[in-house]
C-alpha positions as CSV (number, residue, x, y, z in Angstrom):
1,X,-30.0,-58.9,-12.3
2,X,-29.2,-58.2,-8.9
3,X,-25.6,-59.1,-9.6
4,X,-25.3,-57.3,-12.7
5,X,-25.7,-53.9,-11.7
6,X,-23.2,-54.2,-8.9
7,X,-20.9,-55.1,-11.3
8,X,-22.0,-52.1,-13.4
9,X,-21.5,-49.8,-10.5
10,X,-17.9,-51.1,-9.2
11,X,-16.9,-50.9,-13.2
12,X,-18.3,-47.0,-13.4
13,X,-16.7,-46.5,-9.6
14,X,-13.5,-47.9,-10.8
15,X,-13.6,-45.7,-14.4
16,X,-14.4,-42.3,-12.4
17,X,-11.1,-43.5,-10.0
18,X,-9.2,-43.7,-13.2
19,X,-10.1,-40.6,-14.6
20,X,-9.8,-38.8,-11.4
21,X,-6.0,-40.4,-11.5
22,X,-5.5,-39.2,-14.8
23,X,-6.3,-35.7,-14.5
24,X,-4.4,-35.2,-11.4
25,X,-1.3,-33.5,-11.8
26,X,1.9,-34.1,-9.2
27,X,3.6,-31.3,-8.6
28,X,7.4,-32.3,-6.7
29,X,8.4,-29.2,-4.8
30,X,12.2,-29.8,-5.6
31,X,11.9,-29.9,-9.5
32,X,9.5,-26.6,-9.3
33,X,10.8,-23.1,-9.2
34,X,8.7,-21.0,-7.1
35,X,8.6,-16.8,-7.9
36,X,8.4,-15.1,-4.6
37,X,8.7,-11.8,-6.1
38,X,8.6,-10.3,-9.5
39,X,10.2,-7.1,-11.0
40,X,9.3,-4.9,-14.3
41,X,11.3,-2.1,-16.0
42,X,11.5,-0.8,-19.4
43,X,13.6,-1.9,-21.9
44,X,14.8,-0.7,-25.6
45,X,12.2,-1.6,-28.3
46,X,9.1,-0.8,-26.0
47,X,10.2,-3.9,-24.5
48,X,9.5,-5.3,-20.8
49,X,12.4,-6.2,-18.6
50,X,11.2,-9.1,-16.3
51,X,13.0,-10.3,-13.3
52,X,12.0,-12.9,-11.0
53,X,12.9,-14.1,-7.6
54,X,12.7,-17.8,-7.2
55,X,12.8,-19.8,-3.5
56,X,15.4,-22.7,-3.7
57,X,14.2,-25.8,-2.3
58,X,17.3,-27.6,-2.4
59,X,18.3,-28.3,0.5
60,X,21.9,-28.6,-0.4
61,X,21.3,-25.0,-2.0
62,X,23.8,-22.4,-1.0
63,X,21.9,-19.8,-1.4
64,X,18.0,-19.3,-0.4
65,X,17.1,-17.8,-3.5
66,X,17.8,-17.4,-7.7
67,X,17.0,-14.8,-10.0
68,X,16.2,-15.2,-13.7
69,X,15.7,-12.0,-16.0
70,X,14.6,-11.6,-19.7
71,X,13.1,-9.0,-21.7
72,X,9.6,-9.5,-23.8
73,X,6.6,-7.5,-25.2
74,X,4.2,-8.6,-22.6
75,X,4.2,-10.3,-19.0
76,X,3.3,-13.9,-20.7
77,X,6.0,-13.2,-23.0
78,X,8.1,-12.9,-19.8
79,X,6.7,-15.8,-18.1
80,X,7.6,-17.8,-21.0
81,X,11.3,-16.3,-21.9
82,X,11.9,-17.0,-18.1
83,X,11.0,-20.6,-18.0
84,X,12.9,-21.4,-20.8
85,X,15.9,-20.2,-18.9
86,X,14.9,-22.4,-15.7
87,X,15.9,-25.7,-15.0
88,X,12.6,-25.5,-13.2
89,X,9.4,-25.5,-14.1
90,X,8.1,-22.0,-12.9
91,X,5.5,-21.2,-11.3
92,X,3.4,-18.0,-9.9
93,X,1.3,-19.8,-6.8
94,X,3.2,-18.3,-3.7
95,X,4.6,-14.9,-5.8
96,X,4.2,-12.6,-2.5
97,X,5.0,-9.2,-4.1
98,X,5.7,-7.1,-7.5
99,X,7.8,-4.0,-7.8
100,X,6.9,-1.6,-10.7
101,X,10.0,0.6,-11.7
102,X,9.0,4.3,-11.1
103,X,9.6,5.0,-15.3
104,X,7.4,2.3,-15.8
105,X,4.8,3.3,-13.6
106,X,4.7,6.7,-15.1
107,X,3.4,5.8,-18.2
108,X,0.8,3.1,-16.6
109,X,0.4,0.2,-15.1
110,X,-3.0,-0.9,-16.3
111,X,-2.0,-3.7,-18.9
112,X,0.4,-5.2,-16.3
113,X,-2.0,-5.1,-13.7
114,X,-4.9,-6.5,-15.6
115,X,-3.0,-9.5,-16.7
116,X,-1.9,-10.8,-13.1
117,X,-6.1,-10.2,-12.0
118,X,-7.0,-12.9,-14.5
119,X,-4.5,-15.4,-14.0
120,X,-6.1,-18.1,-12.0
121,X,-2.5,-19.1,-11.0
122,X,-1.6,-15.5,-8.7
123,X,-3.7,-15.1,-6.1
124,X,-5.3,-11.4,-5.1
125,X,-3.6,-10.9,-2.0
126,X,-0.4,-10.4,-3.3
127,X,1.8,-6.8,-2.4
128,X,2.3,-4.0,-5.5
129,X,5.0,-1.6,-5.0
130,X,7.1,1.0,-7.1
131,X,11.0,1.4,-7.3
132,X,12.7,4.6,-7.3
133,X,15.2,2.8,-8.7
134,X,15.6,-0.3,-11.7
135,X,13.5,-3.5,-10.4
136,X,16.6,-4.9,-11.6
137,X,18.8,-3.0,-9.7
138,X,16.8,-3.5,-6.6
139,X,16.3,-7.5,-7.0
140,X,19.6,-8.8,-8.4
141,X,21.8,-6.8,-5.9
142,X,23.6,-9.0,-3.2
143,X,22.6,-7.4,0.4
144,X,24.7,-9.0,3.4
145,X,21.6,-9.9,5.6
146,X,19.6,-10.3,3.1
147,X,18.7,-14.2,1.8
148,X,15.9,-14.1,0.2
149,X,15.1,-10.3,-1.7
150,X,11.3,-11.3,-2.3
151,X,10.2,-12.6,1.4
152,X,12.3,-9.7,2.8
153,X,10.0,-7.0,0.6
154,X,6.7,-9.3,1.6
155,X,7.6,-8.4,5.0
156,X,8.9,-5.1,5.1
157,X,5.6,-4.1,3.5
158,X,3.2,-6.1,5.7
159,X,4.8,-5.0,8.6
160,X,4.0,-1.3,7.9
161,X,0.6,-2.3,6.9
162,X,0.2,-3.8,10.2
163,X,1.7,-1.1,12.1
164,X,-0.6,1.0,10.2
165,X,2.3,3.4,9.0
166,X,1.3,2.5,5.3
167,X,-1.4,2.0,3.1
168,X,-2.9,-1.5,1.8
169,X,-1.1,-2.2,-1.4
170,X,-2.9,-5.6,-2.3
171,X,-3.6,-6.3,-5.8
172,X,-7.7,-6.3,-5.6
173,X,-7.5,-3.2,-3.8
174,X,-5.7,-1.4,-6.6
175,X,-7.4,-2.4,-8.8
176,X,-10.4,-1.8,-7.1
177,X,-9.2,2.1,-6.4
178,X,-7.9,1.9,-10.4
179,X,-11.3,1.4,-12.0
180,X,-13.3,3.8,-9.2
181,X,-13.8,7.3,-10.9
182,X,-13.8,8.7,-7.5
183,X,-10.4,7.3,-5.7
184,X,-7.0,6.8,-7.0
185,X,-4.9,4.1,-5.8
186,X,-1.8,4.3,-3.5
187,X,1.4,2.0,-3.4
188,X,4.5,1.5,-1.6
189,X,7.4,3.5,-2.9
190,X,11.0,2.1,-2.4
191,X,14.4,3.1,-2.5
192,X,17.2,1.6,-2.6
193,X,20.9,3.2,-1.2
194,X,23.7,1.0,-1.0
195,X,22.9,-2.0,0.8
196,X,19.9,-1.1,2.3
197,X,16.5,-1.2,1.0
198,X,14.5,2.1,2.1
199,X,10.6,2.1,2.5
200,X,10.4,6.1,1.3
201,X,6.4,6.5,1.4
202,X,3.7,6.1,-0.9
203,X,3.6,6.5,-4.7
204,X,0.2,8.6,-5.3
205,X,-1.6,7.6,-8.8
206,X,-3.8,9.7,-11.0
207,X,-5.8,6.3,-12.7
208,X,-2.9,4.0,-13.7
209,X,0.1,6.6,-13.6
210,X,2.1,7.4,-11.3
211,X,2.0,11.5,-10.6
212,X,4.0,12.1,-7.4
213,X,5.6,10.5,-4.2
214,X,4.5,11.2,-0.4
215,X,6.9,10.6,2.4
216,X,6.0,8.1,4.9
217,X,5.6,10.8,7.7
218,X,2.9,12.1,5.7
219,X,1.0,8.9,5.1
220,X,-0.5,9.6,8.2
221,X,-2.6,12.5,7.3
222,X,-3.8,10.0,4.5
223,X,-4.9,7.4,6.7
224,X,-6.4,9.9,9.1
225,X,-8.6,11.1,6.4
226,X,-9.5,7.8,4.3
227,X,-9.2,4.9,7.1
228,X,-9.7,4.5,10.9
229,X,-6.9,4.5,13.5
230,X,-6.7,1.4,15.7
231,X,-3.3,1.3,17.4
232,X,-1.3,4.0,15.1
233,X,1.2,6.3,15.9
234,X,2.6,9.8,15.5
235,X,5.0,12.6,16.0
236,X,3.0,16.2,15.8
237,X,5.2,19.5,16.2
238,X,3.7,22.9,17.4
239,X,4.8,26.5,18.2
240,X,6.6,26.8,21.2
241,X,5.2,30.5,21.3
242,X,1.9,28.5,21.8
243,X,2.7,27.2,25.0
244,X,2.8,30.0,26.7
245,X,4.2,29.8,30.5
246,X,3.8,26.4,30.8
247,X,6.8,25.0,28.6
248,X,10.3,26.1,28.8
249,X,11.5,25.1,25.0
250,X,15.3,25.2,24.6
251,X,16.8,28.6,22.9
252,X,15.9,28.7,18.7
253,X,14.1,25.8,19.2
254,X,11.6,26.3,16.2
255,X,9.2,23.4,17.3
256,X,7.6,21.4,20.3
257,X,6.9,17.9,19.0
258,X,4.7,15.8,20.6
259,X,4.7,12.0,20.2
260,X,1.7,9.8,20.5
261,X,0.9,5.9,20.6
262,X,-2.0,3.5,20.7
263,X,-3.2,6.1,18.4
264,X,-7.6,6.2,17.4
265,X,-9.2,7.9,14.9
266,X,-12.4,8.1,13.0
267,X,-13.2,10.2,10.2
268,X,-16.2,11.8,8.5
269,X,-16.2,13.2,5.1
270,X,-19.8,15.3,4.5
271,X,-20.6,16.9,0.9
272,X,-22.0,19.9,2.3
273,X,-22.9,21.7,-0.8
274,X,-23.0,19.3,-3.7
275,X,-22.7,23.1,-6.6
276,X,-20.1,24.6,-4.7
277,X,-18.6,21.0,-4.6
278,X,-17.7,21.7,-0.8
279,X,-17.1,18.8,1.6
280,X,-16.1,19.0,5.2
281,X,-14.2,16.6,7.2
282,X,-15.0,15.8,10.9
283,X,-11.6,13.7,12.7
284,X,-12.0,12.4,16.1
285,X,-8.5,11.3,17.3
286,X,-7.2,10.0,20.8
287,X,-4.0,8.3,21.8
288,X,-1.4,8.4,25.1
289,X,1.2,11.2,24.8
290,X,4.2,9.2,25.0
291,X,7.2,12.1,24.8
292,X,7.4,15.7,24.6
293,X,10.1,17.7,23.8
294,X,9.5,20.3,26.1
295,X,8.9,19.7,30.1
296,X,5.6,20.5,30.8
297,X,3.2,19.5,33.9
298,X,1.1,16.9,32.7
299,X,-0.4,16.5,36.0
300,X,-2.6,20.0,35.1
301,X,-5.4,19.5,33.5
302,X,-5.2,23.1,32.3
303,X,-2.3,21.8,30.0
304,X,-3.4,18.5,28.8
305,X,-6.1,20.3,27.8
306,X,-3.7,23.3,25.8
307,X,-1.7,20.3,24.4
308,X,-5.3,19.0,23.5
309,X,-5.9,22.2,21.4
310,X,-2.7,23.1,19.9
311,X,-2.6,19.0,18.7
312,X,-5.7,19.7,16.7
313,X,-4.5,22.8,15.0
314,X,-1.8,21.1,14.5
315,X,-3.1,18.2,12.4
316,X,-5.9,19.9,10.6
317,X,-3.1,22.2,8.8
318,X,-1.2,19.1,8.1
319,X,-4.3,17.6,6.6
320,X,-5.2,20.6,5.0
321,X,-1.9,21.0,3.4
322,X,-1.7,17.1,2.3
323,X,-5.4,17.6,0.8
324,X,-3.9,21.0,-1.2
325,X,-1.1,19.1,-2.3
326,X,-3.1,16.5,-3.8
327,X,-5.7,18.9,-5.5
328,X,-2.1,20.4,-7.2
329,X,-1.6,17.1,-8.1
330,X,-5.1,16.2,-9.2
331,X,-4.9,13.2,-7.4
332,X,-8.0,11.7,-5.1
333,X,-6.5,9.2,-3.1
334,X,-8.7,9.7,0.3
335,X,-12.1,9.5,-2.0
336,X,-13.7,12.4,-2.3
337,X,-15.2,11.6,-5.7
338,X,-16.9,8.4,-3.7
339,X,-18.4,10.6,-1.2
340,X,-19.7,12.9,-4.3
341,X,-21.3,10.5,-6.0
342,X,-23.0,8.2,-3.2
343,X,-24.5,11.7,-1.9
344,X,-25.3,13.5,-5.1
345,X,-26.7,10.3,-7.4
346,X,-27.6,10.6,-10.9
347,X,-24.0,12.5,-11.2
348,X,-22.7,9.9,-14.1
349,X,-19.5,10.7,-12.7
350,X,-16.9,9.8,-14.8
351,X,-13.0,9.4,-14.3
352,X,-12.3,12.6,-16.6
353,X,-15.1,14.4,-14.9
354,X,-14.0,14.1,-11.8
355,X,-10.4,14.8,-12.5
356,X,-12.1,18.6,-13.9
357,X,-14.1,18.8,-10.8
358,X,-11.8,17.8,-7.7
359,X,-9.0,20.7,-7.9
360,X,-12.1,22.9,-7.5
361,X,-13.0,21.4,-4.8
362,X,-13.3,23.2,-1.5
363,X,-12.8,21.3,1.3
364,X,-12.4,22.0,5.1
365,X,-11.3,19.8,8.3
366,X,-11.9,20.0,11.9
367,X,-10.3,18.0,14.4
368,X,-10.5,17.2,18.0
369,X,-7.8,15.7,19.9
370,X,-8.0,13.9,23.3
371,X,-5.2,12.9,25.3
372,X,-5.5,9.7,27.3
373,X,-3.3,9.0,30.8
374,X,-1.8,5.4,30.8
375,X,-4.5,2.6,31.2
376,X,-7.5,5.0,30.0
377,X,-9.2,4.1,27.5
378,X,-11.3,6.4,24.7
C-alpha cells in the first residue's frame, strides 16, 4: 500500500513537471524584436500612423536600432500591421517611451492611452510625451550621435525628471491626473530642428486634449506650486531700480538675474473661502545664490536680506502670472480642484463642473525666500 502511493505521487510529481514544461514559453532574445519607443500621428481615413523603434540584438547588426511604420484604425491594429512587417516577433516588454504628435494630441489621447493601461504586456512606468512635429519625422530621422532614437528620448526625459526641471510624465500618473476632475495632466513637449532633438517644456492638457504649451523656464513655477523642491534650480530676474545703492547694474540693463542651486521648497495650497472659491498659496523656498549679475556685497546681511525680499516678489508674480495663464486656458494642472474638493466634501465635483468653476477662481500666493551661504543648510 505503502509502495503504491509513492508511485502515485512521483507519477502526479512527474505530470505537474510536464505540464509546467508545456506551458512555458522560450523566448530567444535574437529572434525577438524589442520596441523601445513607439510613435502615433494621424493619417488620411481617420487612420493611425504607428511607428516603432526596435533594439537590434544582433550583434553583427550595423546599426543599434530598426524602425517599422504602418497605418491602422486602432493601436492593436498597429501592433499587428507592424509584426507582419517584422522578421521578428515583436514585442512591447521593455517599450521605454511614447511620443504623441501635437495634432493628435489635440483631439485626445484617451483611447490611445487606455489601451496601453490594460495591456498586461507594457508596464506602467513607461515615459508619454508630445511632438511638435510628426512622430514620424522625429523617429525615422538619422541624427549623427544618435544610435538608438528610443533610449536617447528615455533618457533625455528621465534626466529632466531627475534634475527636477520637468514634470513626471509616467503613464499611471497621467492617467491618474486624466480621470481626476480636479487636476489635468502634464507631458513632455518636444521639438525637433535639424539634427537635434529639443526638450521645449511641457504640453498642458484640459482632460485628454492638449490646450497649450509651457516653456521649460516656466515649469518651475509649476513644480513650485504642485510638488516639493529637493535639489532644483533656477534663474530669477529683478529690477535693478530695486537695488537701490547697493548694486551697480550695467547701463539699460533691464534686469538683475539671480541664479540659485540646491534649490527647497514646500508649498501649501488653503481654500480659504469655499463661495468665493478663493485659495491662497503659502511657498517656503531656500537655496545657495550661486551668480548674480550685478556685484553686490554679499558679506552684508542688509543685502542678503534685500536679495531675500526682492526674490520673493519676484517669484510670486511669476506664479501669479503662470496660475492667470492657466485660468485663460482653463487648465488645472497644480490641483486646485483636489484641494476644493478634499476641503469642501459633498461637492460631487465633476470634470465639467470644475472646468465652469476654476477660471473664477481667485487665488493669491505669498512667498518667502531664504538665501543660504555655502555649507548651511535650511
Amino acid at each position: 500500500m505503502k509502495l503504491k502511493r509513492t508511485a502515485m505521487t512521483a507519477a502526479m510529481l512527474l505530470l505537474a513537471a510536464s505540464v509546467a514544461a508545456g506551458c512555458l514559453q522560450t523566448r530567444v532574445l535574437e529572434r525577438l524584436g524589442m520596441v523601445i519607443a513607439a510613435g502615433y500621428d494621424e493619417a488620411p481615413g481617420d487612420k493611425i500612423l504607428g511607428t516603432s523603434v526596435l533594439y537590434e540584438m544582433d550583434p553583427g547588426a550595423k546599426e543599434r536600432s530598426n524602425v517599422i511604420t504602418s497605418t491602422a484604425f486602432t493601436s492593436k491594429g498597429l501592433r499587428y500591421s507592424n509584426n507582419a512587417e517584422s522578421r521578428k516577433k515583436l514585442t512591447s516588454g521593455q517599450l521605454r517611451v511614447v511620443v504623441y504628435h501635437e495634432d493628435l494630441a489635440r483631439k485626445g489621447l484617451t483611447q490611445l492611452v487606455d489601451t496601453m493601461m490594460r495591456d498586461p504586456e507594457i508596464g506602467t512606468g513607461i515615459y508619454l510625451a508630445v511632438s511638435k512635429g510628426r512622430a514620424f519625422d522625429l523617429m525615422t530621422r538619422r541624427y549623427p550621435e544618435i544610435s538608438n532614437i528610443g533610449e536617447y528620448l528615455f533618457q533625455s526625459i528621465r534626466q529632466n525628471v531627475e534634475s527636477e526641471e520637468m514634470i513626471s510624465p509616467i503613464l499611471h500618473e497621467f492617467i491618474r491626473d486624466l480621470y481626476s476632475p480636479g487636476k489635468d495632466p502634464v507631458l513632455p513637449y518636444i521639438v525637433q530642428k535639424n539634427n537635434e532633438i529639443i526638450l521645449y517644456g511641457a504640453a498642458l492638457f484640459r482632460g485628454d486634449q492638449m490646450v497649450g504649451t509651457l516653456p521649460l523656464r516656466k515649469i518651475f513655477y509649476l513644480r513650485l506650486l504642485r510638488d516639493r523642491f529637493r535639489s532644483g534650480m533656477t534663474e530669477i530676474g529683478i529690477s535693478p531700480e530695486s537695488l537701490g545703492s547697493i548694486g551697480s547694474p550695467s547701463k539699460g540693463q533691464k534686469q538683475v538675474y539671480l541664479v540659485f542651486d540646491s534649490v527647497k521648497s514646500e508649498s501649501r495650497i488653503r481654500l480659504t473661502d469655499a463661495k468665493k472659491l478663493a485659495f491662497t498659496v503659502q511657498v517656503h523656498m531656500s537655496g545657495r545664490l550661486q551668480e548674480i549679475s550685478s556685484p553686490v556685497n554679499l558679506r552684508n546681511r542688509q543685502v542678503i536680506e534685500l536679495l531675500e525680499r526682492e526674490a520673493s516678489k519676484a517669484v510670486q508674480a511669476n506664479a501669479m502670472a503662470f496660475i492667470e495663464k492657466t485660468q485663460r486656458l482653463n487648465v488645472d494642472p497644480v490641483g486646485f480642484g483636489e484641494k476644493y474638493r478634499a476641503q469642501h466634501r459633498g461637492t460631487g465635483l465633476t470634470l465639467n463642473k470644475w472646468k465652469q468653476l476654476y477660471p473664477k477662481a481667485k487665488v493669491s500666493v505669498e512667498v518667502s525666500t531664504k538665501i543660504l551661504r555655502t555649507g548651511q543648510t535650511d
